[in-house]
Structures are given as structure tokens and as C-alpha cells.
C-alpha positions as CSV (number, residue, x, y, z in Angstrom):
1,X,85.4,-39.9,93.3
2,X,84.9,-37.6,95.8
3,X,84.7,-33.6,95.6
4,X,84.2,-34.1,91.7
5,X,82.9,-31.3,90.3
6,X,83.3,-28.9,93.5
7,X,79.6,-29.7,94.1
8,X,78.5,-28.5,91.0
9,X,80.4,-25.2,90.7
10,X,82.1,-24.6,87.5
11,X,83.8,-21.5,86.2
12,X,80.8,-19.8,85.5
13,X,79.6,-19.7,88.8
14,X,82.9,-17.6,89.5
15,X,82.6,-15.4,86.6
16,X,78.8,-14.9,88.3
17,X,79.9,-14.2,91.6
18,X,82.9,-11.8,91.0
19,X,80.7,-9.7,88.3
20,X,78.2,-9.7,91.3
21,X,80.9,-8.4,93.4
22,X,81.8,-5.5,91.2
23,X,78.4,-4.4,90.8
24,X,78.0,-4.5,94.5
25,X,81.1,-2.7,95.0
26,X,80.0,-0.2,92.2
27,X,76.9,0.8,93.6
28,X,78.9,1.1,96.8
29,X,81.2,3.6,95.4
30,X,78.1,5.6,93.5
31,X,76.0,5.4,97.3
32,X,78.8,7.2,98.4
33,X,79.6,9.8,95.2
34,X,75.3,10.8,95.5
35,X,75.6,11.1,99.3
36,X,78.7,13.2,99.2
37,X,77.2,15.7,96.5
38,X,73.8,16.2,98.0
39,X,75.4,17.3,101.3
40,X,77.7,19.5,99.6
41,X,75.2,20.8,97.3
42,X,73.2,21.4,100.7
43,X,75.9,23.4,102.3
44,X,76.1,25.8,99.2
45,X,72.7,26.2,99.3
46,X,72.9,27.2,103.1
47,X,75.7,29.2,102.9
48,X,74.1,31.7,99.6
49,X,71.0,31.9,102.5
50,X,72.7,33.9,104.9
51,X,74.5,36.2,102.4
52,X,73.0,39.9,102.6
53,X,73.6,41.2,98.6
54,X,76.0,44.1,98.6
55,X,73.9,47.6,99.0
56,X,73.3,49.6,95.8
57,X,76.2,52.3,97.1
58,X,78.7,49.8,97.7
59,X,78.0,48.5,94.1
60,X,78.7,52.0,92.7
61,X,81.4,52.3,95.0
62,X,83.4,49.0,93.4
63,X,82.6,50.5,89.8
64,X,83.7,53.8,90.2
65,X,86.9,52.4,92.1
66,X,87.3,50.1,88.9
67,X,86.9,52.9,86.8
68,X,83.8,51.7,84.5
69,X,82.2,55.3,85.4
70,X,83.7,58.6,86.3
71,X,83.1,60.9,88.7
72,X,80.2,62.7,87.5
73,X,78.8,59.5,86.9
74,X,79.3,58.4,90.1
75,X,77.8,61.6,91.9
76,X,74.9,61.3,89.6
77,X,73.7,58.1,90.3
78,X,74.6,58.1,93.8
79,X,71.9,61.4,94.1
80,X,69.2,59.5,92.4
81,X,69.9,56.9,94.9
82,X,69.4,59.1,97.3
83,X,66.5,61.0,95.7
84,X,68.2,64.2,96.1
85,X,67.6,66.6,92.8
86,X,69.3,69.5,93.8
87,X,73.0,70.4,94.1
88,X,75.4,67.3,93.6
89,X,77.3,66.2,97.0
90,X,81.2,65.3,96.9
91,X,82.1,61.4,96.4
């Protein structure tokens, strides 16, 4: 009889070839994820590069203004910033 058999394919051949497909499909889709991250890791990476840090005054500047030290604090450690020693300057 002819096209008995389907020329030798049975069901496991297309239990084979649709496993075959999802694996395809699912290193696709990981390709794809590992790209994406790299570049985006990259960019981060780039974009930190550029960044100056803040300068030690601003730093004291945003803790005074938070309030974690007080004024004399403040005018203290901005003079031995500075280096001077002798008679504290106004904030």
C-alpha cells in the first residue's frame, strides 16, 4: 500500500522534532536575554565613568542641611578642609 508508514516517520520522530524546536527556540530567547543584559550592563558601566564624585564641601553641605551635624560641626570640619586653624569662618 502506498504512503504506509509516512516513509518511516512515526510519532517519535515528532516528539523529536518539536522538543528540537523548543530548545531551538529556548536558546533563541536566552541569545537574546544575555545580549540585552551585557549592553545594559555596559551602559551602566559608561554612565558611572563620567560621573565627577560630589566635592568634600558639598558632602558636608547635604549633612549639615540633613541635620546629622550642627553648626559648629559644620564650621569645624569645613576649616580643616580648608587647613585654616585660626578663627572659624560663618557657614
Amino acid at each position: 500500500m502506498m504512503w504506509w508508514g509516512h516513509g518511516g516517520w512515526g510519532a517519535s520522530a515528532w516528539v523529536t522534532m518539536a522538543l528540537t524546536m523548543l530548545v531551538l527556540w529556548g536558546l533563541v530567547a536566552a541569545l537574546v536575554v544575555w545580549i540585552m543584559r551585557s549592553v545594559s550592563s555596559d551602559r551602566a558601566t559608561l554612565g558611572d565613568a563620567g560621573r565627577t564624585p560630589p566635592s568634600p564641601d558639598s558632602v558636608l553641605a547635604d549633612r549639615f542641611a540633613r541635620g546629622e551635624i550642627d553648626e559648629s560641626e559644620f564650621i569645624r570640619r569645613r576649616d580643616a578642609l580648608h587647613g585654616s586653624r585660626g578663627e572659624p569662618r560663618e557657614p
